[in-house]
C-alpha positions in Angstrom: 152.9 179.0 189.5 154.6 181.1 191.5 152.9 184.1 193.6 155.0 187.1 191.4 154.1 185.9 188.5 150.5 186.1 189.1 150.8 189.5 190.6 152.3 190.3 187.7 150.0 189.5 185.4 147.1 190.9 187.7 148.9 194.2 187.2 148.7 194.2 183.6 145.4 193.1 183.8 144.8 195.9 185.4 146.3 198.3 183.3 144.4 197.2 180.4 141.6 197.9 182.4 142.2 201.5 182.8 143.5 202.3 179.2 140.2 200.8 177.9 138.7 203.1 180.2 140.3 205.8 178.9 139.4 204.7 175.2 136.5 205.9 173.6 134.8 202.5 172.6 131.5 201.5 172.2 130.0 200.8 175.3 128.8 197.1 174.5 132.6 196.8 173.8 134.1 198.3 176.8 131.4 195.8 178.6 132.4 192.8 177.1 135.8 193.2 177.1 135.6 194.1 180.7 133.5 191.2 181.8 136.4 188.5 179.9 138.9 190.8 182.1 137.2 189.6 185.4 136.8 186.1 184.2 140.6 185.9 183.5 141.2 187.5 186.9 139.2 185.1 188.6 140.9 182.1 186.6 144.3 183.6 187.5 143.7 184.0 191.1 142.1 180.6 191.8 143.8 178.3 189.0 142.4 174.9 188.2 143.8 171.7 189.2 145.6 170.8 186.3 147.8 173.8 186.4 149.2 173.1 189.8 152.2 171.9 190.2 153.0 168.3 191.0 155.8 167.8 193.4 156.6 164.7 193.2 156.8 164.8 189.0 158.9 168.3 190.5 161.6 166.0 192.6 161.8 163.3 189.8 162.5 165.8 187.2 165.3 167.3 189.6 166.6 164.1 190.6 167.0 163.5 186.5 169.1 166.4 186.3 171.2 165.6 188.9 171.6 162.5 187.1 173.0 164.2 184.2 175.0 166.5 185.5 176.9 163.9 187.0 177.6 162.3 183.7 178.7 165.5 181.9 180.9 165.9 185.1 182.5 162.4 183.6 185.0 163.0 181.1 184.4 161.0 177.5 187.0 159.0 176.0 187.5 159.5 172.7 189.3 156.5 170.9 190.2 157.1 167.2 190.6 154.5 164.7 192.3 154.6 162.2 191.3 153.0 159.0 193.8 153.1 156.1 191.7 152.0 152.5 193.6 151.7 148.9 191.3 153.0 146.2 190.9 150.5 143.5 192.8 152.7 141.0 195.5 151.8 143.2 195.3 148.0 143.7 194.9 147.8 140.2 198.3 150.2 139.3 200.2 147.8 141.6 199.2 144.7 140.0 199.7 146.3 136.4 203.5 147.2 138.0 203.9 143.1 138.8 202.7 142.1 135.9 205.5 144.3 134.3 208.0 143.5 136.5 207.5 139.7 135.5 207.4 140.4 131.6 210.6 142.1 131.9 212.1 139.6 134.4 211.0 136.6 131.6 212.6 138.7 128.6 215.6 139.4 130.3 216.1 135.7 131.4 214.8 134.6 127.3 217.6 137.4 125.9 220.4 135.5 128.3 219.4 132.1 126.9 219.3 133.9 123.2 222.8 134.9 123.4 223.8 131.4 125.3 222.2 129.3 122.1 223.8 131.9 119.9 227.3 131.8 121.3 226.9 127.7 121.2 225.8 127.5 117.5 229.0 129.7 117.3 231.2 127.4 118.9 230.0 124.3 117.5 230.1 126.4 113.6 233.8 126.5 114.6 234.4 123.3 115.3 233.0 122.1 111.9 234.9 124.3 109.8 238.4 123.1 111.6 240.9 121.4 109.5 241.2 118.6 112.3 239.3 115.8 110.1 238.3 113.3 113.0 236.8 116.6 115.1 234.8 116.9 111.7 233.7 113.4 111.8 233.3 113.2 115.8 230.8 116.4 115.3 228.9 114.8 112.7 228.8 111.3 114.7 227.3 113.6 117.8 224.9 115.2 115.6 223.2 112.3 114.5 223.3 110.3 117.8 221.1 113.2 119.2 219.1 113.5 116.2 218.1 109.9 116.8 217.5 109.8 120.2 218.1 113.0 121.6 216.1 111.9 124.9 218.9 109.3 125.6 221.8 111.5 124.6 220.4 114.0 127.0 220.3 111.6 130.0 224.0 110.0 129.3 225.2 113.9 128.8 223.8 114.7 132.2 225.1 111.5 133.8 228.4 112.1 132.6 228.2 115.5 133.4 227.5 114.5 137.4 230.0 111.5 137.0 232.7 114.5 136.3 231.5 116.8 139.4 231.3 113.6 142.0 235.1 112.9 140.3 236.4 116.5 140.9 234.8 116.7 144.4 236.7 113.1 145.6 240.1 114.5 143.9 239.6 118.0 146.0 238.9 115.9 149.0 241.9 113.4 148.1 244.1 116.5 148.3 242.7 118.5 151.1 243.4 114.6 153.1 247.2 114.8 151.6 247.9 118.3 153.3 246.6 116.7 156.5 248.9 113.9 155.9 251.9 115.7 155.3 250.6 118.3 158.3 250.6 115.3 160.5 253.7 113.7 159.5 255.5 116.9 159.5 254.2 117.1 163.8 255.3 113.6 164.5 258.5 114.0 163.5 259.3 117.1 165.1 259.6 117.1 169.4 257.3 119.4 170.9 259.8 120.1 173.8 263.9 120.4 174.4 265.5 118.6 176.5 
């Protein structure tokens, strides 16, 4: 301990010597309290051992706090992350709206084949009731065909059908040839210079 601290506290001993003193104790009292005085003097003023002060714990505890101060004088870097979570309230609201958007996508697409098979059974109605009376019998002929095979009658439809588009496609082709034709006739027979 340091050498001012113990004065100090020999002074206050001190003190309380003189105000017990002045007290009016018991003598026995004043005695015993007077003899645990000196013993605490004497303990003050030669200390034990233990209480002295080690300096080689003294340095390592110094050296420690030089340590630290050296990482506080190293600024920390703070990296935030950002973490974005969807409540389940919400995953389940957006799967609800895709669901929805698919029923309605699937009625709108049935209401367009609706009116199609309506405006067909129209057309074909019309057909029947006409005063032409081989249509009549042509509609009736077609009507049976498909009621007997209509798996057959679908394929030759279809085959037909593509038979048609290849035909149109060589006709456009046929004609889009002509008009280079005529474009190259119409260069040959013209001089590209005067003379």
């Amino acid at each position: 301990m340091s050498e001012q601290l113990l004065e100090a506290i020999l002074e206050k001993i001190e003190s309380f010597e003189l105000l017990l003193k002045l007290t009016d104790n018991s003598k026995d009292e004043i005695q015993q309290i007077k003899s645990e005085l000196t013993l605490l003097r004497k303990e003050i003023k030669n200390p034990p051992t233990n209480l002295q002060l080690d300096t080689g714990k003294l340095n390592e505890v110094v050296s420690a706090i030089n340590k630290l101060q050296l990482q506080l004088n190293i600024p920390v870097r703070n990296q935030v992350e950002y973490r974005y979570h969807l409540h389940n309230g919400i995953w389940v609201a957006l799967g609800l709206f895709v669901c929805c958007f698919l029923l309605g996508w699937v009625w709108l697409n049935s209401r367009r084949e609706m009116k199609q098979f309506e405006a067909n059974d129209m057309k074909y109605r019309s057909l029947k009731i006409s005063e032409n009376v081989w249509l009549i019998k042509y509609c009736y002929l077609t009507d049976s065909v498909y009621l007997k095979d209509h798996v057959g009658f679908s394929n030759r439809v279809q085959q037909e059908e593509q038979r048609l588009i290849e035909q149109v496609e060589l006709l456009r082709l046929a004609g889009e040839r002509e008009k280079e034709a005529r474009n190259l006739k119409e260069r040959a027979g013209r001089p590209d210079h005067k003379y």
